[in-house]
KEKE-258248 format. One record per residue (C-alpha): x, y, z. Coordinates in Angstrom, 1 decimal, always signed. Each point is the difference from the previous one (the first is absolute). Layout:
# residues N
+--------+--------+--------+
|      x |      y |      z |
+--------+--------+--------+
|      X |      Y |      Z |
...
+--------+--------+--------+
***
This chain:
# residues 57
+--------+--------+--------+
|      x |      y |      z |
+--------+--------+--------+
|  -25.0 |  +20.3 |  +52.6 |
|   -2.5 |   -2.3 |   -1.7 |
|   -0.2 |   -1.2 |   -3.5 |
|   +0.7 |   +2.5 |   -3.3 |
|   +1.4 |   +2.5 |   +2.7 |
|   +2.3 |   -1.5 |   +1.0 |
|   +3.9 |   +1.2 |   -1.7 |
|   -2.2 |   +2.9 |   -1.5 |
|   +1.5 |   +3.9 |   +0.4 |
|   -1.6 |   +2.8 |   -1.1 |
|   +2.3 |   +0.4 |   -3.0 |
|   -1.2 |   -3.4 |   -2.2 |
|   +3.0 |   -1.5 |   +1.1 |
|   -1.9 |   -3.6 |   +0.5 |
|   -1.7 |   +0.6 |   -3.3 |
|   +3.7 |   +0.1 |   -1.5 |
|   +0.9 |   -3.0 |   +2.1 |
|   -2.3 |   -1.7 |   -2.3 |
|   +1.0 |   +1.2 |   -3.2 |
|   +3.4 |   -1.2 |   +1.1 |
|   -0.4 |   -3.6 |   +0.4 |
|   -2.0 |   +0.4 |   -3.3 |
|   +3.1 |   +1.0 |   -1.7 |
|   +2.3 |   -2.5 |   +1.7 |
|   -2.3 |   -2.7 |   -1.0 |
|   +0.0 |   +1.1 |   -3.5 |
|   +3.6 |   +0.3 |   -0.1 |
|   +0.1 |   -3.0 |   +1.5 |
|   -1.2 |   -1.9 |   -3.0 |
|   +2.1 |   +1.0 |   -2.3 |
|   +3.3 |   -1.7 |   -1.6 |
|   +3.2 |   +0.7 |   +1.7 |
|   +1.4 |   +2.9 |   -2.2 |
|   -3.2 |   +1.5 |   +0.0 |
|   -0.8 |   +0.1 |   +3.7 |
|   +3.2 |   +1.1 |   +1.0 |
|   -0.5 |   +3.5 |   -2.1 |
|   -3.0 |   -0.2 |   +1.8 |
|   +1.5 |   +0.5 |   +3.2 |
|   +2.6 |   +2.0 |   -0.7 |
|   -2.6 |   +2.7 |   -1.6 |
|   -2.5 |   -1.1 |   +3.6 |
|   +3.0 |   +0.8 |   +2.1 |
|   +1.4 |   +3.3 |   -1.7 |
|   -4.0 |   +1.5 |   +0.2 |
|   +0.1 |   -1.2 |   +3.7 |
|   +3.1 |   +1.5 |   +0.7 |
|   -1.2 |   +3.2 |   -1.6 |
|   -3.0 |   +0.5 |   +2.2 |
|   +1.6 |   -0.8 |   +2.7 |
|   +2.4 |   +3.0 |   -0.5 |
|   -2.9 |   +2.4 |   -1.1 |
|   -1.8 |   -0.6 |   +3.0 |
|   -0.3 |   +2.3 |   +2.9 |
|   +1.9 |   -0.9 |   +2.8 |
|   -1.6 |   -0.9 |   +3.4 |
|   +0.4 |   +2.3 |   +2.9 |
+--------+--------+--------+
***
């Protein structure tokens, strides 16, 4: 694969990669307290998509 392709599926998935590391970076910048709420809230809406999504064949 060359270039923007590359890592890209049909479903956005690299787009969300993106917004992602966003997010972490963000988080990253904030105090202590703050950034580990952050995370906690990141990780519970990461665990919830997981479960919601279909399941591979």
């Amino acid at each position: 694969m060359q270039g923007s392709e590359e890592g890209a599926t049909p479903d956005g998935a690299a787009g969300e990669d993106g917004v992602l590391v966003s997010r972490v970076r963000v988080i990253e910048g904030q105090p202590l307290v703050e950034r580990a709420e952050a995370y906690r809230a990141l990780q519970a809406e990461l665990a919830q998509r997981l479960e919601q999504a279909p399941g591979e064949a």
